[in-house]
C-alpha positions as CSV (number, residue, x, y, z in Angstrom):
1,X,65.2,8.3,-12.9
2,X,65.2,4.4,-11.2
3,X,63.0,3.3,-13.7
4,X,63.7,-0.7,-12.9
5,X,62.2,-0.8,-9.8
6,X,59.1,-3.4,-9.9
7,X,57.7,-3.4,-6.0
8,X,58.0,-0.8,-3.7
9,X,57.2,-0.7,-0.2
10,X,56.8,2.3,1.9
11,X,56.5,1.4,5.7
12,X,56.4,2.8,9.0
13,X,57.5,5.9,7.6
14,X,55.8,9.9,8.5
15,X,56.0,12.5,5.7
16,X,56.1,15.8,7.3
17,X,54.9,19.3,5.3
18,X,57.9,20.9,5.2
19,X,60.4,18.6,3.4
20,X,63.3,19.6,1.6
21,X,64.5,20.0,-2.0
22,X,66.4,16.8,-2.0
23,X,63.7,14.4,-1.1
24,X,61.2,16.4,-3.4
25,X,63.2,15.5,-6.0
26,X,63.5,11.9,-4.9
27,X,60.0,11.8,-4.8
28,X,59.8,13.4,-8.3
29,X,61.7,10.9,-9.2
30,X,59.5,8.1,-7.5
31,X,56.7,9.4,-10.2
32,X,58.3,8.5,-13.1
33,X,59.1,4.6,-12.3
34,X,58.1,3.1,-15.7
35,X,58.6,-0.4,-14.2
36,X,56.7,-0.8,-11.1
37,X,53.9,-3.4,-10.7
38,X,53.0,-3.3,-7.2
39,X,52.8,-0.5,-4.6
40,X,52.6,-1.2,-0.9
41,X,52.1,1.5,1.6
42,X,52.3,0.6,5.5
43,X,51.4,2.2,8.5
44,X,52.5,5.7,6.2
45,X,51.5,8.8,8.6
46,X,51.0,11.6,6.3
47,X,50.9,15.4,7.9
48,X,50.3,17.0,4.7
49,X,47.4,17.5,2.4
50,X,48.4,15.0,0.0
51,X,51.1,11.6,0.4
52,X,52.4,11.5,-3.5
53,X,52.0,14.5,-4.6
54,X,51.7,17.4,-3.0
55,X,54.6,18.0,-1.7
56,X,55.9,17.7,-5.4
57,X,53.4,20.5,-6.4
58,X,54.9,22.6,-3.4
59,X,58.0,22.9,-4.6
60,X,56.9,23.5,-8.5
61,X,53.8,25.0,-10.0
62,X,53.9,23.3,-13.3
63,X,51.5,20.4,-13.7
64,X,52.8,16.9,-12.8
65,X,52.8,13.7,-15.2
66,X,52.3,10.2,-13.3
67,X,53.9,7.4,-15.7
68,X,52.8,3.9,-14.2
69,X,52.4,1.9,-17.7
70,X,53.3,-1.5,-16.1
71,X,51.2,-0.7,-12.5
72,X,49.2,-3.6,-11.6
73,X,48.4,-4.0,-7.5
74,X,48.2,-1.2,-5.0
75,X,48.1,-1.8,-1.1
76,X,47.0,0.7,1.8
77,X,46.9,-0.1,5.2
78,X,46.7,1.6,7.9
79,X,47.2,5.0,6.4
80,X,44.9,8.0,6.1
81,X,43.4,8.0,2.9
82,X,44.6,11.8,1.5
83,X,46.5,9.9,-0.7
84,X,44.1,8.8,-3.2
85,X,42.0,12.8,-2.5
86,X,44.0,13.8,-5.7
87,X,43.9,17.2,-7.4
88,X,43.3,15.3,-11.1
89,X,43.4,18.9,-12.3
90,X,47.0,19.1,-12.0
91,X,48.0,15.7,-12.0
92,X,48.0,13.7,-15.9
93,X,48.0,10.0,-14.6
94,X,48.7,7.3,-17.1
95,X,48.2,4.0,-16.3
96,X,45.8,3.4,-13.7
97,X,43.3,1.9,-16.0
98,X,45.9,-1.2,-16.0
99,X,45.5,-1.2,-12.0
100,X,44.0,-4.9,-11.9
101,X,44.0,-5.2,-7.7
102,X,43.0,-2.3,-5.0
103,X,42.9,-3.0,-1.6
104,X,42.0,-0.1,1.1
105,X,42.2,-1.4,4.2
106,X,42.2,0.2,7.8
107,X,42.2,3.6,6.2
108,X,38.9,4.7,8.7
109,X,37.3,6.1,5.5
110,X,33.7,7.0,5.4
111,X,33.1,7.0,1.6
112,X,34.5,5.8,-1.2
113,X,36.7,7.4,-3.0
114,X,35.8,8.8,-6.5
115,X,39.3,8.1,-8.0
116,X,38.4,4.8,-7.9
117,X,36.3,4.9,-11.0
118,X,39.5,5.7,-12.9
119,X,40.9,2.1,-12.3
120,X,38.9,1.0,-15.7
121,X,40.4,-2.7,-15.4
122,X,39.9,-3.0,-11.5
123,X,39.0,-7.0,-11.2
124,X,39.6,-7.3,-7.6
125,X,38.2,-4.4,-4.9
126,X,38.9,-4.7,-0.8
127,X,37.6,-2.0,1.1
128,X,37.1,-3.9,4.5
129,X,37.9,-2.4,7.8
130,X,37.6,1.0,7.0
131,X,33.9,3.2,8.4
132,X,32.2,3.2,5.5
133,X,28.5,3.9,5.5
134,X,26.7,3.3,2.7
135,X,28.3,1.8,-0.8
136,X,28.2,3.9,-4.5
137,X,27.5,2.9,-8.3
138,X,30.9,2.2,-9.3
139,X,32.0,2.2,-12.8
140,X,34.1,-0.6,-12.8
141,X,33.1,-3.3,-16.1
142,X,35.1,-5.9,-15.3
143,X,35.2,-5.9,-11.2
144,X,35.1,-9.5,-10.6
145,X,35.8,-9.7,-6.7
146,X,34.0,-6.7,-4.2
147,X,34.8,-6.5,-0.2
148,X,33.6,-3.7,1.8
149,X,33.5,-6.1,4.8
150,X,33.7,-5.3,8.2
151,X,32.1,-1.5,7.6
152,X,29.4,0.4,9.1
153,X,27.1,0.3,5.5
154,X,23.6,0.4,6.4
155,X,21.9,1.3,3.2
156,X,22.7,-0.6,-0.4
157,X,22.0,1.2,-3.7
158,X,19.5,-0.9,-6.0
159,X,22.7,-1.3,-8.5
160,X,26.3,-0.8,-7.5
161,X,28.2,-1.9,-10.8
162,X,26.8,-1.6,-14.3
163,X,24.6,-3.5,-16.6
164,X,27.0,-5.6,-18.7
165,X,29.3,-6.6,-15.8
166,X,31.9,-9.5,-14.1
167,X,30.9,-9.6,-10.6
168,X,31.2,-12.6,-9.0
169,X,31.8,-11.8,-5.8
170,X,30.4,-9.9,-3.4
171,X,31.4,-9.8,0.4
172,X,29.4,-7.7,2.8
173,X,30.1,-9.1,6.0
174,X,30.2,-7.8,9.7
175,X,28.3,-4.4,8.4
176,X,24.8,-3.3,9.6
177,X,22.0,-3.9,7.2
178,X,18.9,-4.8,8.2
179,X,17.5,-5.0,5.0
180,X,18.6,-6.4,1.8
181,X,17.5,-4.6,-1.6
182,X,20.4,-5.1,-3.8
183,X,19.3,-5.9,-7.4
184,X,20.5,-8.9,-8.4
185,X,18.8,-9.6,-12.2
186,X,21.6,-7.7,-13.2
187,X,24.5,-9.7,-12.1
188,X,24.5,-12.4,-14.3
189,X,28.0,-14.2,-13.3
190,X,27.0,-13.5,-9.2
191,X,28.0,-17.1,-7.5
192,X,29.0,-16.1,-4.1
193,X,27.0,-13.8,-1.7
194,X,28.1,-13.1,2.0
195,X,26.0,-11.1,4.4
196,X,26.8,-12.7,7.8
197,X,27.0,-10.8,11.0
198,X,24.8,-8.4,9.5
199,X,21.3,-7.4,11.3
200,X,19.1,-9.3,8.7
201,X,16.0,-10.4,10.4
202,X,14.7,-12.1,7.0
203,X,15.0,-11.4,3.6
204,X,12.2,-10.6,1.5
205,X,10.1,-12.3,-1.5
206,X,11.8,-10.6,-4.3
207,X,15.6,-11.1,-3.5
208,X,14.8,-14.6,-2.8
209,X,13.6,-15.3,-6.3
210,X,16.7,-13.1,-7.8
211,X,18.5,-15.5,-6.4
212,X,17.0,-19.0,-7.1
213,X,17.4,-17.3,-10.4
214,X,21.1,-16.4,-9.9
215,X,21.2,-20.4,-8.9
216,X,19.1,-21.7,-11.7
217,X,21.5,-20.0,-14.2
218,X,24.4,-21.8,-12.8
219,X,22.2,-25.0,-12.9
220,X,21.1,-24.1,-17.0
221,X,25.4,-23.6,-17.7
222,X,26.0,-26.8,-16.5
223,X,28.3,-25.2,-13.9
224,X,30.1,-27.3,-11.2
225,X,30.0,-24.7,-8.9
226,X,26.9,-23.9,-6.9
227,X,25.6,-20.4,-5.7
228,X,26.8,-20.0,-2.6
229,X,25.1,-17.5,-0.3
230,X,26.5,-16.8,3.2
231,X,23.5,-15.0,6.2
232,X,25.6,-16.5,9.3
233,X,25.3,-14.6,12.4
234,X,22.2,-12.7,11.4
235,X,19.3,-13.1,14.3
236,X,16.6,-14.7,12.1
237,X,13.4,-13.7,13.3
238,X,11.6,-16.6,14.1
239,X,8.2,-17.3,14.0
240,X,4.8,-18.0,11.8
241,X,4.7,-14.4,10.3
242,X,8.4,-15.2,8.4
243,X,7.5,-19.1,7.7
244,X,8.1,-18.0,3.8
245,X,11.9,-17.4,4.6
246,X,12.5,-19.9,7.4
247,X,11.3,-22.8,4.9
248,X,13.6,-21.0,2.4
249,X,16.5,-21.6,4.1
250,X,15.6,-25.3,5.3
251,X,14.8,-27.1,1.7
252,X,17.4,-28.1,-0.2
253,X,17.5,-26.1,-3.8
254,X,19.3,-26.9,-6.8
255,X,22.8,-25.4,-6.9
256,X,22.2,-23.4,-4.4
257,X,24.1,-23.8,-1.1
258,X,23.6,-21.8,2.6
259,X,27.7,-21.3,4.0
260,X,27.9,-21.9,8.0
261,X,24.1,-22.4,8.2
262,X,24.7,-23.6,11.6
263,X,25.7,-20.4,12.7
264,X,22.3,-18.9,12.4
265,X,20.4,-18.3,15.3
266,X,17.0,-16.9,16.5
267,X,17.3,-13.3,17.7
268,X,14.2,-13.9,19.9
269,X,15.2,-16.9,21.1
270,X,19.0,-16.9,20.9
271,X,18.5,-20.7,19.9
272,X,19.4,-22.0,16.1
273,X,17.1,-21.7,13.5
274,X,16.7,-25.1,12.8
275,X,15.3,-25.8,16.3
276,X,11.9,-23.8,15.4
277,X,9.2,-25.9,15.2
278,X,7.8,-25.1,11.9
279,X,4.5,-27.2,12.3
280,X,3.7,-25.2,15.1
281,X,2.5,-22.4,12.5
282,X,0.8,-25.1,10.3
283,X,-1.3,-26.0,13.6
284,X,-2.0,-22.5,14.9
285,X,-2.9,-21.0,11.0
286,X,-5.2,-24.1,11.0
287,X,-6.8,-23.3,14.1
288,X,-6.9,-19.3,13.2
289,X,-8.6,-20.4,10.0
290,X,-11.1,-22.9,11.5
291,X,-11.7,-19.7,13.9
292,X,-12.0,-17.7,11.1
293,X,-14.2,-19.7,8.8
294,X,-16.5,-20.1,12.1
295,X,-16.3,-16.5,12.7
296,X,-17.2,-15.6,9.0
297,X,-19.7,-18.7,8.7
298,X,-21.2,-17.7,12.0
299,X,-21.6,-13.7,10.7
300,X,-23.5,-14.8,7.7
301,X,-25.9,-17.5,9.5
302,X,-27.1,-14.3,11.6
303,X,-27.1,-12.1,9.1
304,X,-29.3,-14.1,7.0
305,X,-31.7,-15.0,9.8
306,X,-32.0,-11.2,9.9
307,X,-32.3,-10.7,6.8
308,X,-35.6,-13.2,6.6
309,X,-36.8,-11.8,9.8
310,X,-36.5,-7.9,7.7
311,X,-37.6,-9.5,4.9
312,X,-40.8,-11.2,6.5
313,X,-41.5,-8.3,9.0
314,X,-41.7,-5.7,5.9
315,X,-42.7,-8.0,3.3
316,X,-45.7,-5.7,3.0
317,X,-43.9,-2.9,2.5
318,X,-41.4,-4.1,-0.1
319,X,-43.8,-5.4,-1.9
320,X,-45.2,-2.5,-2.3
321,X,-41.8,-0.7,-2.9
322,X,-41.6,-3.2,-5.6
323,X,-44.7,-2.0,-7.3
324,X,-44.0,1.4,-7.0
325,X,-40.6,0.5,-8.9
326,X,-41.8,-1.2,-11.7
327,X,-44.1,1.4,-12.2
328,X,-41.7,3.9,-12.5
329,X,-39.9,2.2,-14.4
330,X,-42.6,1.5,-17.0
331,X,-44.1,4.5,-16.8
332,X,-43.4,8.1,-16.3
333,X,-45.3,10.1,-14.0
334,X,-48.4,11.9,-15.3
335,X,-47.5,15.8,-15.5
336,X,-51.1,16.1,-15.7
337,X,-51.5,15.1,-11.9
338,X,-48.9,17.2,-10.3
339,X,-50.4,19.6,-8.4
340,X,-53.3,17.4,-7.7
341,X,-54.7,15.5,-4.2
342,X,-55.7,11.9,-4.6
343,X,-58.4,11.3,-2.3
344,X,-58.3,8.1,-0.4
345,X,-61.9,6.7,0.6
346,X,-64.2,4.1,0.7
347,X,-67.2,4.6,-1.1
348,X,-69.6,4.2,1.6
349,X,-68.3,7.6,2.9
350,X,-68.4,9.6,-0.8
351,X,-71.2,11.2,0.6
352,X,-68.9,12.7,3.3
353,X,-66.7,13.2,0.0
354,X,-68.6,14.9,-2.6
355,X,-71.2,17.0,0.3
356,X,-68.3,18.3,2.4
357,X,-64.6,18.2,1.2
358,X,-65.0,18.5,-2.5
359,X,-67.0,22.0,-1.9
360,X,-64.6,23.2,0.2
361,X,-61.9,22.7,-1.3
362,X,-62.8,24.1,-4.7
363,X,-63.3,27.5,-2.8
364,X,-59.7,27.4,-1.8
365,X,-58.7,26.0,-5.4
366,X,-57.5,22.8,-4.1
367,X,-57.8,20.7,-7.1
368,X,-58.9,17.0,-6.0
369,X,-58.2,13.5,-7.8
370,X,-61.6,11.3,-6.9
371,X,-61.1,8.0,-8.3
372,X,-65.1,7.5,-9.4
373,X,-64.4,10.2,-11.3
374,X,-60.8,10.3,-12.6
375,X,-59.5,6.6,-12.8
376,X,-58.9,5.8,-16.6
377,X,-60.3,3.3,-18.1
378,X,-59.2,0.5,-19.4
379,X,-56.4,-0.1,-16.9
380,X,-56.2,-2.0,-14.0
381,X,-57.6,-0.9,-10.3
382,X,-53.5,-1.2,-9.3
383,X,-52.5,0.5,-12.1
384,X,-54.7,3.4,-11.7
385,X,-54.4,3.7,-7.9
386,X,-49.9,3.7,-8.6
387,X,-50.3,6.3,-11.0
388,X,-52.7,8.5,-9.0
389,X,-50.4,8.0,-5.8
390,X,-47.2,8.3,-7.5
391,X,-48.5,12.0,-9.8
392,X,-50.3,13.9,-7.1
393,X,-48.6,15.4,-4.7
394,X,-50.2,13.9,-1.8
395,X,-52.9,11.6,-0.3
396,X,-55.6,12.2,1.9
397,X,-57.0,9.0,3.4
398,X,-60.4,9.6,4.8
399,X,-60.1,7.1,7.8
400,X,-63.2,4.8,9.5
401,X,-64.0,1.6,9.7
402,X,-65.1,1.2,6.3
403,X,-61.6,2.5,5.2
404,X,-59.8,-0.1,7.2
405,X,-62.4,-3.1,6.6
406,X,-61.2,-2.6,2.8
407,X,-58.8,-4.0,0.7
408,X,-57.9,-1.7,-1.5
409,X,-58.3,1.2,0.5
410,X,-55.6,-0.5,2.9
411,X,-53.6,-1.1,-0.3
412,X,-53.8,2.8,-1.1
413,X,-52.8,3.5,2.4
414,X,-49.7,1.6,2.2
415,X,-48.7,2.6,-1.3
416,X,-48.9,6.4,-0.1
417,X,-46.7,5.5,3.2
418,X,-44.2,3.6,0.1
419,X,-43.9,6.8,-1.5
420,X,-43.1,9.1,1.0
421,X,-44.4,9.3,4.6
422,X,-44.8,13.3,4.2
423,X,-47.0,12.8,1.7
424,X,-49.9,11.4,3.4
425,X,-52.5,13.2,5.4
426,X,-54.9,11.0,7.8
427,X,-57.9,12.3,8.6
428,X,-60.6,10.6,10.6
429,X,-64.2,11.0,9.1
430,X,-66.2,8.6,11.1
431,X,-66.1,5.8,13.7
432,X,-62.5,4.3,13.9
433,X,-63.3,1.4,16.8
434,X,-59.6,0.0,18.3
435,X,-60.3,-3.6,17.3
436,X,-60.7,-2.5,13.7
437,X,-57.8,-0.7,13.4
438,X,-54.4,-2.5,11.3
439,X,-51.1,-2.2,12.9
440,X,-50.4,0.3,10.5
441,X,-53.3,2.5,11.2
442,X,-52.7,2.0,15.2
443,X,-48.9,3.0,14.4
444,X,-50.1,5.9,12.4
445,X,-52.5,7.3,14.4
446,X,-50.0,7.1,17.6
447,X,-47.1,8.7,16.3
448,X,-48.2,11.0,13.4
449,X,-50.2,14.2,14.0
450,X,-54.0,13.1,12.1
451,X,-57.4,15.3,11.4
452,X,-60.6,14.4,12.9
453,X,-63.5,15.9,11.7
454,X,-66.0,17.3,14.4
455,X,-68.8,14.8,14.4
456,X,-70.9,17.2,17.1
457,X,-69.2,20.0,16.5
458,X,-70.3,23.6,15.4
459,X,-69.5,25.9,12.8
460,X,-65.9,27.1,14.7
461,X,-64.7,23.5,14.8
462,X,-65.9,22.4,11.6
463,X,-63.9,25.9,10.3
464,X,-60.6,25.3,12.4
465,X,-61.0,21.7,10.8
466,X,-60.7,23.1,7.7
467,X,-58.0,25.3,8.5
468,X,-55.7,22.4,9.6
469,X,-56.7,20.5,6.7
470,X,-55.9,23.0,3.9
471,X,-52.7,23.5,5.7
472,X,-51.4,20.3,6.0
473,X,-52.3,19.3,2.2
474,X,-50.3,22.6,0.9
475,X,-47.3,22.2,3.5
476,X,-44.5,20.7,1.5
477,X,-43.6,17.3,1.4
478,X,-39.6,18.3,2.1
479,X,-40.8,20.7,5.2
């Protein structure tokens, strides 16, 4: 057993699979040296499945004991990384959690290898010029220094060491993200960030205030050391829609500091970032919002001009809509009514009224609200003529020149059209001269079917009269 041996250095030199007894042993032997602090393998070309150790397990079956008490620092370069793809099954290790320094360089690994976690005291972590893809939580406590530079990582986990950490150094140059997420509430002791030569257009709201944070708490610990955070050789994107970021980068903050922030150019320009012209979006965002402000301002001039003109065009109509509200509201319809036809009619026609249409329609059981008759006493005109209206299940305005020439009979023609314009049923008793007529009645009498009773008619016109009549009252005001 050489157990004084403190550094060894294996370079340049190709392990084939079929070695022989004799350097199996000497390799046996290489696993018990309880001195050695730092191992250094070079530009080793490994054939076999494993550099350290399987070739030992080829030659016995028994399990194998790795004693490295005093093992500090471990180098790889250039080597294919089977050596640290142990089978921990059939290996005891002891000592690695003493391993203070790793460094995995040039290896052309494309993940990280699990058998890292077992270096419990790992301060210092290179992983740089290998093909790594995306980083892992790692479950190293007191990691104080991590560099997976010069990778291909694309993707960052929200954590990557845990809570109650060391990390104070973090080196994520020359990869390809184009977005950074990493969570950095959790690292406390953070003072030095590098992401240059990444493809970071901008970085967002939230990792900017983790780490004015990060800088603050330097600032709060009195520390002489400011936060330094490194975004060289990204291609900023450059105009009003990332102002937030581009004035970010250009005020001075409190111990924070940007590294090489004259390397930082415009990717749509190709021109440094400090040549934008931020006052540009100052001008343009206050012409978009005088635009704007017209545009809105302009919107609600016409749309209240409108909304007079509606307002003044069917004034009438929601007044009447307002009476026929309040009424409702007040009141509830009169079950008594339903099934009843208010008669609309000036009262220079009730002999047209009580001689012709009441008579008739009693033989057909077509019960009739007449107001000389039915309006209760004690309330208002209004009041009675809202409630008869609003009850029955239709109108039927009698129509002629004494309808239109009155007041209320108008007013009873426009609270029926307010309720519903099925329910009303015009018919034209009399006379109904052009010049008389409202531009209600004109509209009504151009563009709804109406009655006309026979003035010199005989007996089958006065009967198909009456036909129509009692058909269009029991038709359905949904039909």
């Amino acid at each position: 057993m050489v157990s004084n041996v403190r550094r060894l250095k294996y370079n340049e030199t190709a392990y084939v699979q079929k070695l022989n007894h004799q350097k199996a042993c000497r390799f046996y032997t290489f696993c018990f040296l309880s001195n050695i602090i730092h191992l250094n393998i070079h530009h080793v070309l490994t054939i076999g499945n494993y550099l350290l150790y399987a070739k030992f397990k080829y030659e016995r079956n028994d399990a194998v004991c790795l004693y490295l008490p005093t093992f500090r620092h471990i180098e790889i370069h250039h080597t294919p990384l089977n050596i640290l793809e142990l089978p921990m099954t059939d290996i005891h290790v002891v000592g690695l959690h003493l391993v203070e320094q790793a460094t995995v360089e040039n290896c052309n690994i494309k993940r990280i290898p699990f058998v890292i976690n077992s270096f419990h005291g790992l301060l210092h972590l290179s992983l740089q010029d290998n093909k790594l893809k995306r980083l892992i939580f790692l479950q190293l406590q007191d990691l104080e220094h991590l560099n997976p530079a010069n990778n291909q990582i694309t993707i960052l986990p929200k954590r990557i060491v845990p809570i109650d950490n060391k990390l104070q150094i973090i080196n994520l140059s020359r990869n390809h993200l184009t977005k950074f997420n990493l969570d950095l509430l959790n690292l406390k002791e953070l003072r030095h960030l590098d992401l240059s030569y990444n493809q970071l257009k901008t970085i967002s709201h939230d990792p900017r205030e983790m780490i004015i944070r990060q800088s603050s708490l330097l600032a709060q610990n009195n520390s002489s050391s400011s936060f330094v955070l490194n975004i060289s050789g990204n291609r900023i994107q450059c105009d009003c829609n990332n102002l937030a970021f581009l004035q970010w980068i250009s005020r001075p903050k409190q111990k924070l500091s940007f590294s090489d922030s004259t390397k930082l150019n415009c990717y749509n320009s190709d021109k440094p970032v400090t040549d934008f012209d931020q006052n540009l979006c100052f001008t343009n965002g206050l012409e978009n919002f005088v635009q704007v402000h017209l545009s809105y301002t302009i919107i609600i001039i016409l749309a209240t001009i409108l909304s007079v003109f509606l307002a003044v065009y069917y004034r009438r109509h929601l007044r009447f809509k307002c009476l026929l509200w309040r009424h409702r509201l007040h009141n509830r319809i009169n079950n008594e009514l339903i099934g009843q036809y208010f008669v609309s009619y000036n009262h220079q026609d009730r002999d047209w009224v009580h001689d012709k249409l009441r008579p008739k329609m009693a033989e057909v059981n077509i019960d009739l609200y007449i107001y000389e008759r039915d309006f209760l006493v004690g309330d208002t005109i209004a009041d009675n003529i809202i409630n008869a209206i609003d009850s029955c299940t239709k109108t039927i305005a009698l129509l002629s020149n004494n309808y239109v020439e009155s007041g209320w009979c108008m007013f009873e023609f426009q609270m029926a059209l307010t309720k519903s314009y099925k329910s009303l049923v015009p018919v034209i008793i009399g006379e109904l001269s052009e010049d008389n007529m409202t531009k209600i009645i004109r509209y009504i009498t151009k563009n709804k079917v109406y009655i006309e009773w026979p003035a010199l008619g005989g007996e089958p016109k006065e009967n198909l009269f009456w036909k129509k009549l009692i058909t269009s009252v029991r038709k359905p005001n949904d039909e």
